[in-house]
C-alpha atoms as an extended CHARMM CRD file, in Angstrom:
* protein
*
        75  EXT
         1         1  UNK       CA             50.3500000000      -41.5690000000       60.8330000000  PROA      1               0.0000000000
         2         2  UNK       CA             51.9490000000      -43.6690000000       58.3700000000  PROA      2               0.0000000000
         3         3  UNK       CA             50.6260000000      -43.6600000000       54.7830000000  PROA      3               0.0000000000
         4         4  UNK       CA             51.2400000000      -45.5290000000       51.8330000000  PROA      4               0.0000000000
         5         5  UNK       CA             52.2260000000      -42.3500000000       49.5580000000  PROA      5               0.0000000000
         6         6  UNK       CA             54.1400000000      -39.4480000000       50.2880000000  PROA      6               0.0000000000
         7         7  UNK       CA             52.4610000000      -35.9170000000       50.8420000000  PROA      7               0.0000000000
         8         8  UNK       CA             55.4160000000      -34.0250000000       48.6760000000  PROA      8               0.0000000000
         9         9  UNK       CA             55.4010000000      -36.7660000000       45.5000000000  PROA      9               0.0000000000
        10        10  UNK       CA             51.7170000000      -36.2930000000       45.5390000000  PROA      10              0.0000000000
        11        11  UNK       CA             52.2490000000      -31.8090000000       45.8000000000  PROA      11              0.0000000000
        12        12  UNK       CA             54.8270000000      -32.4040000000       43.3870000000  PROA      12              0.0000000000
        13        13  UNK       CA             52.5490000000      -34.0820000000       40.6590000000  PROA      13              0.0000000000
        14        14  UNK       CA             49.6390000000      -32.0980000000       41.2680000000  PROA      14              0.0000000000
        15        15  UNK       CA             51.2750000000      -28.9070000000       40.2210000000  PROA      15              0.0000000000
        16        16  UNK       CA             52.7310000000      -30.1380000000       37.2320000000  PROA      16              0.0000000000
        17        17  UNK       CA             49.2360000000      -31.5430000000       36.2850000000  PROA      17              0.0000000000
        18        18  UNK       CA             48.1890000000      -27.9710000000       36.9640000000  PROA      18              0.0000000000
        19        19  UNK       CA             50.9190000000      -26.2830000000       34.9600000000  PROA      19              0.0000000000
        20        20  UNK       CA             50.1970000000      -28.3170000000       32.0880000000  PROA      20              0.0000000000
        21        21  UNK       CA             46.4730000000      -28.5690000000       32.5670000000  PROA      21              0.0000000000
        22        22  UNK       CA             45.7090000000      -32.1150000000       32.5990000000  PROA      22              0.0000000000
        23        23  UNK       CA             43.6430000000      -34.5350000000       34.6690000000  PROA      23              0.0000000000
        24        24  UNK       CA             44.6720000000      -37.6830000000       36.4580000000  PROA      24              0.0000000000
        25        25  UNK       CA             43.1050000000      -40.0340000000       38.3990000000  PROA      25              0.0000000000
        26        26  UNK       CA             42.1390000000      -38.9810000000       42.0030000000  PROA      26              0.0000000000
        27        27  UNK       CA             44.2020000000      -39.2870000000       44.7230000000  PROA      27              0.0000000000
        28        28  UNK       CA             41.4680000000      -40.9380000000       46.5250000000  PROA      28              0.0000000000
        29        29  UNK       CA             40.9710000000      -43.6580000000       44.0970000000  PROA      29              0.0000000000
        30        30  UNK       CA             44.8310000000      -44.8190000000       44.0340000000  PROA      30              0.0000000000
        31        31  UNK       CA             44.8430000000      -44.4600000000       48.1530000000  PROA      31              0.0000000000
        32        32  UNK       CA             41.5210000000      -45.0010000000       50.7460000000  PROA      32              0.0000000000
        33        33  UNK       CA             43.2390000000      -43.4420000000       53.6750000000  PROA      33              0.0000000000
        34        34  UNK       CA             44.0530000000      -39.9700000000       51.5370000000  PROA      34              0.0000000000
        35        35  UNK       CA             41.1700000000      -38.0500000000       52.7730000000  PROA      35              0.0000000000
        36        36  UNK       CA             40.8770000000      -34.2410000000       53.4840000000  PROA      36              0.0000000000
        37        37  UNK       CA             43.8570000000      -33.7080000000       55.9260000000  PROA      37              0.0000000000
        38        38  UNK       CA             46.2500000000      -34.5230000000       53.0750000000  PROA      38              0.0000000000
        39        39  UNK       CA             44.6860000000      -32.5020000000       50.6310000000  PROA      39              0.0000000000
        40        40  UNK       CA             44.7070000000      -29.4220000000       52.5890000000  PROA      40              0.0000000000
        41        41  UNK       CA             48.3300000000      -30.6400000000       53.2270000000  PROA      41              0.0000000000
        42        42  UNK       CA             49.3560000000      -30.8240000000       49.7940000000  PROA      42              0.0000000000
        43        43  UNK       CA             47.1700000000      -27.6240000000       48.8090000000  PROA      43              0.0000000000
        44        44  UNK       CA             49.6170000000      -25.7470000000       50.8680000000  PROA      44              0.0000000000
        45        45  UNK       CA             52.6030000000      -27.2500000000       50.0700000000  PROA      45              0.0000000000
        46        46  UNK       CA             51.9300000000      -26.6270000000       46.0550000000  PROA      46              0.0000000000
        47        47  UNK       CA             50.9960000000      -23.1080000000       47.9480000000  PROA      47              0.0000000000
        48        48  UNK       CA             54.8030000000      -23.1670000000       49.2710000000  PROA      48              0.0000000000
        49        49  UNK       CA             56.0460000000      -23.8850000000       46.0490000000  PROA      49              0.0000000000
        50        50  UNK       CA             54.1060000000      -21.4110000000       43.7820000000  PROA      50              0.0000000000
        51        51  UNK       CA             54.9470000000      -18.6940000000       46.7100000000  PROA      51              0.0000000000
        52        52  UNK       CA             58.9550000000      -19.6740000000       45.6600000000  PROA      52              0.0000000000
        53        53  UNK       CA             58.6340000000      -19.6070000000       42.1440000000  PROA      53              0.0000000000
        54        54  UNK       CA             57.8970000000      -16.4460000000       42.9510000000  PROA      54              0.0000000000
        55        55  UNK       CA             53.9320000000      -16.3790000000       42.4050000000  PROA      55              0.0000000000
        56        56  UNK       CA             52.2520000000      -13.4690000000       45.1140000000  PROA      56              0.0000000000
        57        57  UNK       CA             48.8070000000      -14.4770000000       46.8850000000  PROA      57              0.0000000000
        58        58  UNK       CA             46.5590000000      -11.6980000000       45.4810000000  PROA      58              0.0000000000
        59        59  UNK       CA             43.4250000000      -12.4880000000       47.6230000000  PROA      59              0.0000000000
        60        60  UNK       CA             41.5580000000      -14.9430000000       49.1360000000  PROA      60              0.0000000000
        61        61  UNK       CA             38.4140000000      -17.5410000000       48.2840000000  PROA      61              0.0000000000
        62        62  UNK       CA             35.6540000000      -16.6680000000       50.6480000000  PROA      62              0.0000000000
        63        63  UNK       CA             33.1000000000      -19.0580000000       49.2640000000  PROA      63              0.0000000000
        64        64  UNK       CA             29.8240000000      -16.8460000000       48.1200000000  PROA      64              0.0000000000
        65        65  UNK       CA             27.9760000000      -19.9010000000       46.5840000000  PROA      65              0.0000000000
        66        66  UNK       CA             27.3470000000      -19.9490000000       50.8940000000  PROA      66              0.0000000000
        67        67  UNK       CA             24.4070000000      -17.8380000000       51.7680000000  PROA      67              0.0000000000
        68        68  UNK       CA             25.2910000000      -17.5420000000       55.0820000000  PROA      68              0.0000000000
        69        69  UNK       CA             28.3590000000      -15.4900000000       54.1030000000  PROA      69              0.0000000000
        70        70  UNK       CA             26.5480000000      -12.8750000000       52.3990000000  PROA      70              0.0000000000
        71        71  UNK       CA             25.4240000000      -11.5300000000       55.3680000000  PROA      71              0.0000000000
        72        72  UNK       CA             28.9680000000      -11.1540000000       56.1880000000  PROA      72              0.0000000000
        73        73  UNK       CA             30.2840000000       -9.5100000000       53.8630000000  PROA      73              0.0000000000
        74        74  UNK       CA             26.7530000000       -7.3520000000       53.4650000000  PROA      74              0.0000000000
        75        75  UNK       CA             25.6170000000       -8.8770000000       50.6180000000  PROA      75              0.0000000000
């Protein structure tokens, strides 16, 4: 599908945001159609680009504020 932004411009300015810890407007107020598809998309492509910076995944985020993981995880 055919948007009107580009999934690495948008990866590209949400990690510098990140590096220098500042806010900017949500993605989803400057374009309707960028929904949760794209953010997953550009979540992993910062992802890609932290991994070749040479950053190393220590873990993962298994959501505990979710009761019905605790029973999971035998909590």
């Amino acid at each position: 599908m055919k948007h009107g932004f580009d999934l690495h411009d948008i990866a590209n300015e949400m990690k510098a945001v990140q590096d220098l810890c500042r806010q900017v407007e949500p993605f989803t107020s400057r374009w309707s159609d960028f929904g949760n598809t794209e953010a997953y998309a550009v979540a992993h492509l910062i992802h890609e680009m932290r991994v070749k910076e040479g950053a190393v995944p220590v873990g993962r985020k298994i959501g505990f504020t979710n009761p019905e993981m605790w029973s999971t995880h035998g909590l």
